[in-house]
N, C-alpha and C positions, 0 to 999 in steps of 0.2 A: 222667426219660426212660425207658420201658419198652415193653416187647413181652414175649411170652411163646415161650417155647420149652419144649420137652421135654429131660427131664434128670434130673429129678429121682426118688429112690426111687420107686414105687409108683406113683400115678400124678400125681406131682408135676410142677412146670412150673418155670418161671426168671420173674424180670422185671428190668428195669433201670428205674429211676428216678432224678430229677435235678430241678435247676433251676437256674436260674443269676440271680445275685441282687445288685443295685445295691446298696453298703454304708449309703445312707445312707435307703433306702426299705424301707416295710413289705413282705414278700410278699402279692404281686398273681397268683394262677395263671392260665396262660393256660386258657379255658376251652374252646378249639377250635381249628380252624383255619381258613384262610382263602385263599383264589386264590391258586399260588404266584409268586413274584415273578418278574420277566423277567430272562433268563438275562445275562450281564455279556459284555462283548464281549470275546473270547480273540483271540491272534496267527492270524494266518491259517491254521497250518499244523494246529491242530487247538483248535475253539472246544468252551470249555468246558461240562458239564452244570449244567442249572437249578442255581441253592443252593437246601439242602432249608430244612426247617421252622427259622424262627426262635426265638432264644432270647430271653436277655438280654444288654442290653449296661450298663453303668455307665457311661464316661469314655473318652476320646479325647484324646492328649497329642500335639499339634503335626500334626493335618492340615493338608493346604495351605490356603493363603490364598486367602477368600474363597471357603469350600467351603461345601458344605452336606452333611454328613456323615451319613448316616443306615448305621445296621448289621443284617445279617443272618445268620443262627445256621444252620451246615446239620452235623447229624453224617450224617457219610461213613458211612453203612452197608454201602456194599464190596458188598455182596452181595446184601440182600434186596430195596434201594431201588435203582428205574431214573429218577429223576431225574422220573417224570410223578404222584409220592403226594403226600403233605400239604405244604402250603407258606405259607406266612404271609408276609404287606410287612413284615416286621421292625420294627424303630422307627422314627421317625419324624423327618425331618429336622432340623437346627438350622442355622436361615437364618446365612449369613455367619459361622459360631464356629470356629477352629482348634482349640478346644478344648471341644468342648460335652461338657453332662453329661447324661445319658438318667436317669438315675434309676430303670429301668422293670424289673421282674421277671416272670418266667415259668417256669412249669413243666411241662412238656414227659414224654413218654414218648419213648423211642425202641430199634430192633432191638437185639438182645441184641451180633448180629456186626459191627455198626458199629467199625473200627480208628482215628475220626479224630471230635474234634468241633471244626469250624470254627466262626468266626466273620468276616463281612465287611464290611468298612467300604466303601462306595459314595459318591460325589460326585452330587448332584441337580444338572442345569443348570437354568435358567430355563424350558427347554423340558420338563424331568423327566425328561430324559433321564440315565439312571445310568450313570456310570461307575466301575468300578473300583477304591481306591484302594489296599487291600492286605485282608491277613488273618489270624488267629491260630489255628492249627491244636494242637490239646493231644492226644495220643496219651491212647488207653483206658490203658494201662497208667500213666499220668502222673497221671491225675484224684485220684488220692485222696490224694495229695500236696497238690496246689491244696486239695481240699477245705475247701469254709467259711472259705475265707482271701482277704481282697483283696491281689488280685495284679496288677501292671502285666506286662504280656506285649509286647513287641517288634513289631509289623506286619512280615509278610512278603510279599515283593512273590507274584503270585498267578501262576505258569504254567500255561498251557494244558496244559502236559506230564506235568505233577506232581497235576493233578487227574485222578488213575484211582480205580476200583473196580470188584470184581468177582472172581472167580474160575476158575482151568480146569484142567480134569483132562486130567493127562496121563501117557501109559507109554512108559517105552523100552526098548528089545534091542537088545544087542547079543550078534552071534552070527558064530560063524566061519562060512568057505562057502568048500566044495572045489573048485575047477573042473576042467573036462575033464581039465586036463594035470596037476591034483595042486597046484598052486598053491592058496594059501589065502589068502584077503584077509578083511577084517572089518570087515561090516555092522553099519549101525547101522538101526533100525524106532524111530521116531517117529510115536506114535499120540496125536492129538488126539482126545479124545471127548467132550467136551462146554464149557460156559460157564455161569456163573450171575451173576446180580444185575450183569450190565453197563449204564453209564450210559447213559439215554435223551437224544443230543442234538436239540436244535433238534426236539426233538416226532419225533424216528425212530431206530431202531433195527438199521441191517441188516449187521451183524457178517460179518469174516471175518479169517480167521487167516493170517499168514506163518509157516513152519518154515525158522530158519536154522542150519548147521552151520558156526560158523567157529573158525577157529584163526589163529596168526601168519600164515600164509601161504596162505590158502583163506576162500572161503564163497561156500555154496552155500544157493541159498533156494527155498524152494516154497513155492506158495498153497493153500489152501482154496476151496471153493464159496460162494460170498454165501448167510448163510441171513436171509430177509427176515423185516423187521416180528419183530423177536424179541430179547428181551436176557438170553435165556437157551438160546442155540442148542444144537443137536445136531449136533455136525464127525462124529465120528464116521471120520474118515480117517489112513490111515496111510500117512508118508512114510519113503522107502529111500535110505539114506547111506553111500557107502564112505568104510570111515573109514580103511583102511590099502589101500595098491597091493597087488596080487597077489606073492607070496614063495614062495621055495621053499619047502615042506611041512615041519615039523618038530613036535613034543609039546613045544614049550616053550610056557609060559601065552600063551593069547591078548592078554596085556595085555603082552608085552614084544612091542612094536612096532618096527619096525626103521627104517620113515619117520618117523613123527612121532608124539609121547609123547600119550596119550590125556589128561593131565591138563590137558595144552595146549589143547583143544577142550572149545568147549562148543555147545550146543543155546539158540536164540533163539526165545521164542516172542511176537511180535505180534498183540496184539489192533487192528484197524481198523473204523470204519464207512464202510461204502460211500456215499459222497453226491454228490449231483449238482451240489452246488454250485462254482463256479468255483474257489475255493479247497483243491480236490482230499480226497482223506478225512481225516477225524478220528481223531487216534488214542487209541487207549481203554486201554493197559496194554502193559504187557509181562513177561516172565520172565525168566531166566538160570540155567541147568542145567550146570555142570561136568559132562565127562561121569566124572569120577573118582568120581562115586554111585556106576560102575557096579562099582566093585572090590570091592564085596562081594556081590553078587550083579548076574548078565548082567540080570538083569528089575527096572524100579522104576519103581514103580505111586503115582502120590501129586497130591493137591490140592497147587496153588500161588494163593497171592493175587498180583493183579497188580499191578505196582509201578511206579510213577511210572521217566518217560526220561531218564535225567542228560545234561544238554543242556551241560556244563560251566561254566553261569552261577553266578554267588556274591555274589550282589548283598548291600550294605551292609547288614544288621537294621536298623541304627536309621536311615536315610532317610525311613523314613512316618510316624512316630510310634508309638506306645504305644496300647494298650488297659488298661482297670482293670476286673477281670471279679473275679467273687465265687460260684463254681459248687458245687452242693451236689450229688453224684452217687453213688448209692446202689444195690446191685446186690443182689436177695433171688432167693433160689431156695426153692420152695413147694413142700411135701410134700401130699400125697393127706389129705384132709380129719381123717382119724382120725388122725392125728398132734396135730392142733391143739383137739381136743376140750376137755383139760384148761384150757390158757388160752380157749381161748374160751368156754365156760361161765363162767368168773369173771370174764370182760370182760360178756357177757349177762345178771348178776347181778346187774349194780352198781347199776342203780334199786333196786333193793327191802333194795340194805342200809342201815341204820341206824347212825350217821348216813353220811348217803354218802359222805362225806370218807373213809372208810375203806375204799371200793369201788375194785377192781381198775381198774378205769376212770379214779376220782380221783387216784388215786397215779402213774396213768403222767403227767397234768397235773402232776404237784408235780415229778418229778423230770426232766421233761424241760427244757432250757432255754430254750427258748420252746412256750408254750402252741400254737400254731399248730401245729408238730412232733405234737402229739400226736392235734391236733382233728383232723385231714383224715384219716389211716387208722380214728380211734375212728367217727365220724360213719357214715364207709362202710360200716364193718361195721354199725354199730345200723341204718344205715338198712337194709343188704341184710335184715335179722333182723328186722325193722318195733319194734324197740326205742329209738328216737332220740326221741322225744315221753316217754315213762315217765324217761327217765337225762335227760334237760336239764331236763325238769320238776323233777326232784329237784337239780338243781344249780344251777338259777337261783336256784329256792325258796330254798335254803339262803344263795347271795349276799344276797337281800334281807334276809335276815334280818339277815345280815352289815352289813349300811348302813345308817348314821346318820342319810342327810339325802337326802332325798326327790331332789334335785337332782344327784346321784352315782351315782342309781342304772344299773348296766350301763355306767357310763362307762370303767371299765378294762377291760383287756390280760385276763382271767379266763379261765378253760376254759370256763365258760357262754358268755359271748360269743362265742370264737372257733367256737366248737361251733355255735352259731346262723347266724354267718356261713356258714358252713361248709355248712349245712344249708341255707341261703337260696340257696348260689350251686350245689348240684348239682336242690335239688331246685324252683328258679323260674326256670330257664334258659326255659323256654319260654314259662312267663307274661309274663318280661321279653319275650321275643320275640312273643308277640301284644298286647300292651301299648304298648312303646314303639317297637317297630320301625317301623311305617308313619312316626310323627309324627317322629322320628329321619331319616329318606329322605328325608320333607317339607324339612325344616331344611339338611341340606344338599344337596339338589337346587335350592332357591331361592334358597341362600345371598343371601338379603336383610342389606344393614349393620344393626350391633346393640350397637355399642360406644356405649355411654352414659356412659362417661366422659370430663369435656370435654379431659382433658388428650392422650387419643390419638386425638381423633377425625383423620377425615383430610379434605385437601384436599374440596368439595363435597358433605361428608357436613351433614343436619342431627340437631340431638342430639335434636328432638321428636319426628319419623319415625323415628329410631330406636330412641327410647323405643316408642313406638307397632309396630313392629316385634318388638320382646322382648315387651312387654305380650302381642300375638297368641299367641307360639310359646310365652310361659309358662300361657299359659289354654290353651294345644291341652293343653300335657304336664302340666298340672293334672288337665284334665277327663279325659282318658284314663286317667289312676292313680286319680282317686277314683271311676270308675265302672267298675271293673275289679274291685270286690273279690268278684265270683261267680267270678273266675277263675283266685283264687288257690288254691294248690295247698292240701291238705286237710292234709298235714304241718305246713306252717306257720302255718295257721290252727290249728292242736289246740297248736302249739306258742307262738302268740300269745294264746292260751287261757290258758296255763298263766301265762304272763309276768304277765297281767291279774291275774288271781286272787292270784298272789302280791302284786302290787307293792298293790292292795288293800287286803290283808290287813295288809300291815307298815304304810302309811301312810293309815290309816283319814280322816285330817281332811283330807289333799288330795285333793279330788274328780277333782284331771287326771294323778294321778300313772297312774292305769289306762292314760289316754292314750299317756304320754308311755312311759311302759315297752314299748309296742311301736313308736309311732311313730321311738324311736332305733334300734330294729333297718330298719324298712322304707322310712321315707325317709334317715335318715342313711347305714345300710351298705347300701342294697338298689338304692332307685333313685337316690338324685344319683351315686354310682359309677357305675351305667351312663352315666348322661347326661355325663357328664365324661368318660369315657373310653370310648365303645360298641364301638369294636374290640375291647375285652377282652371285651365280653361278645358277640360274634356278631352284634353291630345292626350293624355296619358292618365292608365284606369290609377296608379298611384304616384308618388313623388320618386324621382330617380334615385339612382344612387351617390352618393358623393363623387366616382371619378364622374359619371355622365351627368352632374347637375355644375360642376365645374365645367368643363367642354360646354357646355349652355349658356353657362354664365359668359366665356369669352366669346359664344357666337353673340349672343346677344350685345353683346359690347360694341363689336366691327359693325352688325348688322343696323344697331342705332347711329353711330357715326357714318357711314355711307347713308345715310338714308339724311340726313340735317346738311349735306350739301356745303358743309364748313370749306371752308377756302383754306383754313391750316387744321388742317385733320390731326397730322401726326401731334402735335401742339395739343389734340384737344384730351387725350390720352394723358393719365397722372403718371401710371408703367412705363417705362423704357419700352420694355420688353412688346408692351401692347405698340408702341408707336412702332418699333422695330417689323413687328410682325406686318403693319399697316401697308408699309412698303408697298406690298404685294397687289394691292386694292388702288396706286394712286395712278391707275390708267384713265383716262378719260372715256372710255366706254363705260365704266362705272359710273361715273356723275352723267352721261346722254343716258341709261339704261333707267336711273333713277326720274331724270325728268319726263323723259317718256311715260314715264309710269304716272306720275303725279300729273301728268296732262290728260292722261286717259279716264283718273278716275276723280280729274274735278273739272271734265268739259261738261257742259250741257247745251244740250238740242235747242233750246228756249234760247229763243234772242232777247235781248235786254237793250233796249235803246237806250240806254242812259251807261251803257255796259261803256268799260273805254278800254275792256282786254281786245287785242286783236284773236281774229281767228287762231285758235290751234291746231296745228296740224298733228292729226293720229295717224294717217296712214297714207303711204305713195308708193305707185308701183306701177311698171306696164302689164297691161293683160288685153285678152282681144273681149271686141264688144260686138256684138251682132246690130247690126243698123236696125234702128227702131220703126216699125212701120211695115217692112219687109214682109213679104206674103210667100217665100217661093223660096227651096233651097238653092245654095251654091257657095262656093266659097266668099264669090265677091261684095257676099253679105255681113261677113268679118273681115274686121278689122282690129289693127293693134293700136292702141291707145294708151296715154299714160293719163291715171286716174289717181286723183290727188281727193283725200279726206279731213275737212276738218270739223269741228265742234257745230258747225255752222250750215256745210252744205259739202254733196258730195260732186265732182267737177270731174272732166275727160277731155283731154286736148291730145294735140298729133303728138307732141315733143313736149317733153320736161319745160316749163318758161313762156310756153306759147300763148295765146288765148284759148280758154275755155271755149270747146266747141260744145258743152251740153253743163250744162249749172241744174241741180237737184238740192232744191232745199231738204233742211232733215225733218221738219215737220212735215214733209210730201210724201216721207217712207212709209211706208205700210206694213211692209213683209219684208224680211230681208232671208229666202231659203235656198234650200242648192233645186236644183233642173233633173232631172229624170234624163239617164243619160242616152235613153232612144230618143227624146224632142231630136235633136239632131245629129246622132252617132258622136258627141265629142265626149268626153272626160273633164268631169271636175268644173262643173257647169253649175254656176249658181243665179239667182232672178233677184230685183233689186223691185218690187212692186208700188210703183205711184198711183194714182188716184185715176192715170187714162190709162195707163200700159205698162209691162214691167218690159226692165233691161237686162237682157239677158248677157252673162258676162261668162268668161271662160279663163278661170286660173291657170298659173304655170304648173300647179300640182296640187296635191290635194291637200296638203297642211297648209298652201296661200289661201287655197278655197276657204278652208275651215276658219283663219285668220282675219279671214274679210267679213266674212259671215256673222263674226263673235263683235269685232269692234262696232261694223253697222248696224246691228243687232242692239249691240250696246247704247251707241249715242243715241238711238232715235225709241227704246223700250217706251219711252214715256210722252208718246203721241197723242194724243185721245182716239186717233182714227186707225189705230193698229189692226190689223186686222184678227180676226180667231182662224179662218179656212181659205185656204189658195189651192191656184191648181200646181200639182207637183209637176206637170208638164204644160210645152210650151201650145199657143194659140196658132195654126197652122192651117190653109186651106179652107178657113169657115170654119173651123172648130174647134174644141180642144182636145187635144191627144189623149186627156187622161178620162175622162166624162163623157164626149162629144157632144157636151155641147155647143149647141150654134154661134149662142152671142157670145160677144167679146167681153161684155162685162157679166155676164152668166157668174152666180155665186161661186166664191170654191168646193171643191169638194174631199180636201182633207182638212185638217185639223193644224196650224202651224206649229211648229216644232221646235220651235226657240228656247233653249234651256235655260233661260238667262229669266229669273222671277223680276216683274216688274214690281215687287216689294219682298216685304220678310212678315209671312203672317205669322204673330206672337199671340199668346194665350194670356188675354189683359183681362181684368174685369175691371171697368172705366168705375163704378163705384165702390168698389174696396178701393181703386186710390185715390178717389176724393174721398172719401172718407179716412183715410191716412193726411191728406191734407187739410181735411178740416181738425184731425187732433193736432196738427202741430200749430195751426192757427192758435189753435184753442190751449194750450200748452205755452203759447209763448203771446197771451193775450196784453201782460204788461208791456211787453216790447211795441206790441201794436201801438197803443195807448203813448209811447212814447214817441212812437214816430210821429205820431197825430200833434202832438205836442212842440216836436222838432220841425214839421210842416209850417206850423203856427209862428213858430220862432224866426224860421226865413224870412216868411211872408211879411213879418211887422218889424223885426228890425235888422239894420243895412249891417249894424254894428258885426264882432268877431263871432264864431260859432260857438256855441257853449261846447267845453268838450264833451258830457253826455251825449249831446246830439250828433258828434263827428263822424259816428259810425255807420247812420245813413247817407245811404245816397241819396238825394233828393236832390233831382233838373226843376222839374215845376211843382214848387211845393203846392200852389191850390187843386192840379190834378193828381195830384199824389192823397192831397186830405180828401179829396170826392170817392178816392179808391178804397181811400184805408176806412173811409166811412161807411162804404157799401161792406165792405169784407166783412168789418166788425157785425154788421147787422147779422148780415146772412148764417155767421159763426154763432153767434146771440141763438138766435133760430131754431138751428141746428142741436146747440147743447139744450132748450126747453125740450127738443124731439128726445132726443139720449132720456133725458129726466124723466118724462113721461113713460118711457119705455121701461128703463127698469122700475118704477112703480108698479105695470103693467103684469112686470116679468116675477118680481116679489111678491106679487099679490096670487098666480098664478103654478109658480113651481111650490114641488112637495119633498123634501128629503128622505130620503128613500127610494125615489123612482129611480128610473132605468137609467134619464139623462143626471141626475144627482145619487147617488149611491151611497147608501150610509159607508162612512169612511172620507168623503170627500171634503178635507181641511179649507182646503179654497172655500166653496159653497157655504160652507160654517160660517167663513169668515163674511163673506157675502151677505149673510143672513143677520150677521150682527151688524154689519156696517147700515144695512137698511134700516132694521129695526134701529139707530142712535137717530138716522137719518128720518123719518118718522114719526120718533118722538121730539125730538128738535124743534122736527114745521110744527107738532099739536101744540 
C-alpha cells in the first residue's frame, strides 16, 4: 500500500506499501483497480462514506446464518481520500457459509496519512443487495505488530458515527476586554480556516462547520457558511465568546476567573454535510479543545484530525464473528537518486557477472525468504533500466543447467521464475487486455450452461449442449491466444528467446523441450490465471458469478493442457469427465496451432552464433513481387513468387523447394507498411523497406496483406535502424508519387505506422525500488553475514556442508564473498543515510502542523521512539 510524499533529504519522497495475504495461498497482486463498490446502508442520522479500495481477506469465524459473506478492504486515509478514488467489489461471495474461506491476496498501495486500515464484511441477499455485517479496523501504528502474522481479529459492529476522516485548522484567543466603565471580561476568538480530505457521501460533498463553547453550566454554538461541492473547504471565519461576565478591573492574571474556571470549558468543533435528503445532515467528524491549551500562551494555532462521536454504545466484540487476516505492511522513505548510486550499479551489474549466482541481484533471491519478496522490486528496477531480458537470461540459463530431467524444467518456486512471472504480469497487462478481454465479456454476457460434469449438472440442463457449449468458448479462447503472437510484448518475446535457447541447449534429444520451456511460463502462469480469475487481471470490473467462474475454471483447464504440448493429455486430467470432454481438442491442428504460436513469440531477429536452434519458420506463401530496380509500368514487371519467413531472414524463390532467388536478412528491415493503391493501380499492396530500396509485394487479399505485415513487423521491431517516416507511395519516373521527390533516398514523408510498441512503457520510479531493496538487504542483514560465513566455509574446507550453510547457493565462493562484501557496505551506508535523516526530521517537525495533526497516534509514537532513541546515544 503506497503513495508518495515529500520528506525526505534532498529531493527525496516517502512510500507505503503492503498487502494483505490468505495463509494458505500463494501471493496473487492486485493488478488494478476497479468501480468502487456501493456504499453500506448507515443509521439515519448520518450514512456512511463509500469503503475505499479493497484488500485481502483469509477467513470468516461464525457469520450469521445463511449469509453470504463477502469482504471489503478500505484504508481510512483521513485526509487525502474523499471517498469518490479507487475502489474495488472486494472478494467475492460464499453462497450460504458461516464460515467461509477466501483464500485470495492483494497488494495494494495506499496514502502515506491514512490513520485506519479497515476491513468489511458485508451479507449478499438473493437480490445482491449488501448489507453490512461488521468490520476490522487495525490502527497505522498497530500494523507492524500484525506484520506477516495470521491473526484472528474480533468483528466490530460499524457506526455511522465512528466512520470520520479528515482534517481542520484551527486558532484560538483568548483576550481580556476593558469596557466603558473599567469592567474586564474575557473573550474567547475562535477562528476556523480551513478543511482537508473530508468524506465524499452519497456522491456530495457540501461541508459546514458548528463552533461550540460549553462548560458545566453553558453552551453556546454558532455556524459557518455551506461551502458547496468541496471536501476540502475554505471557512475561513471567526466566532466571539465571552468566556467570563464583566468584573471589577484588577492585574491579577487573566486566568484567575472568578465565575467559572477556564479548565472547565472547552471549544466543540463539528464537521457536517449539508443534504437534502429527509434524513437531515450527515455528520463528518468532530474535535474537542480544552481551553486549558490556552495557559501557556493567550494564541494557539494547530491542525486537529477529526475524531469519530462517542455515542455511548459498547456493543459486545465477539457477536459477529472473527476475521483471519495475514497483512504485510511496509513503509520506505526514498532519497534523491545519488544516494542510491552505489547499490544500484551492483544490482545493474548482475547479468554480466560470472557466475551469476554471485551477482548483487542473485543473493538478495538467496537470502530473502520467499523469492517473490525479492522478484517484484528486482524486476521493476531492471525493467525501468531496460536490464530485465540480459539478468533472467542469465539466470534461467544457469537453472537449466542446474536440471537433470527435461520434465522439471522451470517447475519450481526459483528467482528465474518468479522474475518471469513477475515480468509477464507488469509488462502483458495490455496484451492480456486486447487478447482475452472481448471473448472474456463474451462468456459472461451470454452466460450460456457449461458444467459437463454429470454429477452437478442441474434440473433441465443437457450434458451434450453443454458439452457443445464449452467446446465454442474454448475454440473462441484458443483462437484468440494463438493468433495473437504479433501482439505480444517484445520484452517477453526476447525473454522467451532466451528460455528457448537455453532449454535447447541443455536437452539437445528432446525436440519439445524448446516448446515446453516457454509454453509453462505463457499458458501455465500467463493466460489460464487470467482466465480463472479475470478480475485480478482487469478483464472483469468484479469477480463472476459461480455458474460463469465454473465455465472459467473448465476453460482454463483444456486451455492450460493444450497449451503444455503433453503427448498423453487425456491422462493428464484427474476427471473422467474432463479427459472425456478432451476428445474433442485431440486433432493435430491443435498441437501445429500451439507451436506456431510458440515460435512466433520466441523467435528473434538477433543472430546468435553460438545459437544451435535452426531457423524457424513463421510464415510461407505465394504472392507477386514487383522486380526490384524497375523504372517503368507493365505487367511483366510482376511476378509470382513463393516467399518463405523465418526468425532469421526473409527469402523468395519461383517454387516451394527451389533456391532462393532474393535472401533479406531481418536486421536489413526497416519498415515493413502497405503501398498506396494508386503506385500502381493494384490492391492490397504492401513495401518491405531495406537500406537501398524497398520490395514491393502484392498479397492475395487484404487479411494476407495485413498478416504479413503484423509478423514482419514483429520479427524485425527491434532493429536499431528502423525507421520513424517512409513514403506511403511507390519511387516511379525520377520521383516519388507521394512528395515528388527527386532522390531515391529522399527522407520519408509520413510517419510509420506500425501498431506493434517496440517495448511497454511502465510507470517505475528506479529509486523507490532500490530503496525497497536496500530495506530487505537491511532487514535480512544476519542472512547476509551468514552467507559471508558460508562463503568462507567452502573456500577453506573440502570436508561435508554444514547444514546452516545448505541453503545458499554458492558457485564461487571468493566471488560471491567480494559481492556480499560490497552489498554489506553499501547497505551499511545507506542505513547511516536513514539515521541521519530521521534525526534531521525529529529535530525539524512540530505536532500540530498540517503534515502531523494533533490526533496522529503514529507520530506520537514516532516522537517517543526518537526521544528513547536520543537519550540512549547522550
Amino acid at each position: 500500500m503506497g503513495g508518495c510524499v515529500g520528506g525526505a533529504r534532498g529531493a527525496g519522497a516517502g512510500q507505503l506499501q503492503g498487502s494483505a495475504r490468505a495463509c494458505s495461498a500463494a501471493l496473487a497482486p492486485l493488478p488494478g483497480s476497479a468501480s468502487p463498490p456501493p456504499a453500506f446502508r448507515a443509521p439515519p442520522s448520518r450514512r456512511a462514506p463509500q469503503p475505499l479500495p479493497p484488500g485481502p481477506a483469509t477467513q470468516v469465524r461464525r457469520a450469521p446464518a445463511k449469509s453470504r459473506p463477502l469482504l471489503r478492504v478500505r484504508a481510512q486515509a483521513w485526509v487525502q481520500h474523499g471517498g469518490g478514488g479507487r475502489g474495488s467489489p472486494g472478494l467475492p461471495e460464499r453462497e450460504d457459509q458461516d464460515c467461509p474461506f477466501y483464500g485470495e491476496d492483494f497488494y495494494c498501495e495506499i496514502p502515506r496519512s491514512f490513520r485506519h486500515l479497515s476491513f468489511y464484511i458485508f451479507d449478499r441477499d438473493v437480490f445482491r443487495r449488501d448489507s453490512i455485517i461488521g468490520k476490522v479496523a487495525i490502527r497505522k501504528e498497530d500494523l507492524q505488530k500484525y506484520h506477516n502474522r495470521d491473526t484472528w481479529f474480533q468483528l466490530q459492529h460499524v457506526d455511522a458515527d465512528s466512520e470520520v476522516q479528515g482534517k481542520v485548522h484551527l486558532e484560538l484567543r483568548l483576550s481580556e476586554v476593558i469596557t466603558d466603565t473599567g469592567a474586564v471580561c474575557h473573550k474567547l476568538a475562535a477562528r476556523i480556516l480551513e478543511c482537508q480530505g473530508l468524506p465524499i457521501v452519497n456522491g456530495q460533498c457540501d461541508p459546514y462547520a458548528t463552533v461550540t463553547l460549553a462548560g458545566p453550566f453553558r453552551s453556546e454554538a454558532k455556524k459557518t457558511k455551506v461551502k458547496k461541492k468541496t471536501n476540502n473547504p475554505q471557512f475561513d471565519e471567526v466566532f466571539y465568546f465571552e468566556v467570563t461576565r464583566p468584573c471589577s478591573y484588577s492585574r491579577k492574571s487573566h486566568f484567575d476567573f472568578e465565575e467559572e474556571d477556564v479548565d472547565k470549558l472547552e471549544i466543540r468543533v463539528d464537521l457536517w454535510n449539508a443534504s437534502n435528503l429527509k434524513f437531515g445532515d450527515e455528520f463528518l467528524g468532530e474535535l474537542r479543545i480544552p481551553l486549558k491549551v490556552l495557559q501557556q500562551s493567550s494564541c494557539y494555532d494547530a491542525w486537529y484530525f477529526l475524531q469519530p462521536r462517542d455515542n455511548g454504545k459498547n456493543p459486545k466484540p465477539d457477536d459477529l464473528g472473527s476475521l483471519r487476516l495475514n497483512v504485510v505492511y511496509t513503509e520506505d522513505h526514498v532519497f534523491s537518486s545519488d544516494y542510491y548510486s552505489p547499490l544500484r550499479d551492483l544490482l545493474l551489474k548482475s547479468a554480466d557477472v560470472e557466475p551469476v549466482s554471485a551477482s548483487a541481484a542473485h543473493i538478495l533471491g538467496e537470502v530473502c525468504r520467499e523469492k517473490q519478496e525479492a522478484a517484484v522490486p528486482l524486476v521493476r528496477l531492471l525493467l525501468h533500466y531496460g536490464r530485465v531480458v540480459p539478468f533472467i537470461s542469465a539466470i534461467a540459463s544457469a537453472e537449466v543447467k542446474r536440471t537433470q530431467d527435461s520434465n522439471t524444467i522451470f517447475r519450481g518456486n526459483s528467482l528465474a521464475s518468479k522474475c518471469i512471472d513477475e515480468t509477464m504480469k507488469l509488462a502483458g497487462m495490455h496484451y492480456l487486455q486486447v487478447t482475452l478481454k472481448p471473448a472474456i465479456e463474451e462468456i459472461c454476457q451470454s452466460h450460456r450452461p457449461c458444467e459437463i460434469d454429470p454429477v452437478k449438472l442441474k434440473d433441465g440442463e443437457n450434458l451434450e449442449n453443454n458439452m457443445e457449449n464449452l467446446r465454442q468458448y474454448v475454440d473462441r479462447i484458443f483462437t484468440v491466444i494463438t493468433k495473437s503472437g504479433v501482439s505480444c510484448p517484445t520484452v517477453m518475446c526476447d525473454i522467451f528467446f532466451s528460455l528457448r535457447e537455453a532449454a535447447a541447449k541443455r536437452f539437445q534429444d528432446d525436440l519439445d523441450v524448446r516448446y515446453t520451456a516457454v509454453s509453462s511460463f505463457i499458458f501455465l502462469r500467463f493466460f489460464a490465471p487470467a482466465i480463472l480469475s479475470p478480475n485480478l487481471f482487469q478483464l472483469t470490473p468484479h469477480h463472476t458469478d459461480p455458474q460463469t467462474s465454473r465455465t472459467l475454471t473448465l476453460i482454463s483447464k483444456t486451455i492450460q493442457t493444450l497449451g503444455s504440448l503433453s503427448k498423453s493429455k487425456s491422462a493428464s486430467f484427474k476427471e473422467s469427465y474432463m479427459a472425456t470432454f478432451y476428445e474433442f481438442f485431440n486433432e493435430q491442428k491443435y498441437a501445429d496451432a500451439v507451436k506456431n504460436f510458440l515460435d512466433l513469440i520466441s523467435s528473434s531477429g538477433r543472430r546468435d552464433p553460438r545459437s544451435i536452434e535452426q531457423p524457424i519458420l513463421l510464415k510461407e506463401g505465394f504472392m507477386i513481387k514487383r522486380a526490384q530496380g524497375r523504372k517503368r509500368f507493365g505487367m511483366k514487371n510482376f511476378k509470382k513468387r513463393w516467399f518463405r519467413l523465418t526468425n532469421h531472414e526473409f527469402t523468395y524463390q519461383k517454387s516451394k523447394g527451389d533456391p532462393p532467388l532474393c535472401c533479406i536478412p531481418i536486421e536489413n528491415i526497416l519498415a515493413v507498411e502497405r503501398l498506396e493503391e494508386e503506385s500502381f493501380r493494384m490492391k492490397n499492396m504492401f513495401q518491405v523497406i531495406q537500406p537501398e530500396r524497398a520490395l514491393y509485394i502484392q498479397a492475395n487479399n487484404c487479411v494476407e496483406a495485413r498478416d504479413w505485415i503484423d509478423v514482419l513487423t514483429k520479427v524485425s521491431q527491434r532493429n536499431q535502424q528502423r525507421l520513424s517516416v517512409y513514403h506511403p507511395s511507390a519511387y516511379l519516373n525520377g520521383h516519388w508519387l507521394c512528395c515528388r521527390a527527386s532522390s531515391d533516398t529522399a527522407t520519408g514523408c509520413s510517419p510509420c505506422t506500425s501498431g506493434l510498441p517496440a517495448n511497454i512503457q511502465l510507470d517505475i520510479d528506479g529509486d523507490r525500488e532500490t530503496e525497497r531493496i536496500y530495506s530487505l538487504f537491511s532487514s535480512y542483514m544476519g542472512k547476509l553475514e551468514k552467507m559471508q560465513e558460508a562463503c568462507g566455509s567452502k573456500s577453506v574446507y573440502d570436508g561435508p556442508e554444514q547444514e546452516e550453510y545448505s541453503t545458499f547457493l554458492i558457485d564461487d565462493p571468493q566471488e560471491t564473498y567480494k559481492m556480499l562484501k560490497q552489498v554489506i557496505a553499501t547497505v551499511v551506508a545507506l542505513e547511516q543515510e536513514h539515521a541521519q535523516h530521521r534525526r534531521d526530521k525529529f529535530k525539524k517537525t512540530r505536532y500540530g502542523s498540517q503534515e502531523h495533526p494533533i490526533g496522529d497516534k503514529s507520530f506520537q509514537n514516532y516522537i517517543r521512539q526518537q526521544s528513547e532513541v536520543s537519550t540512549h546515544s547522550m
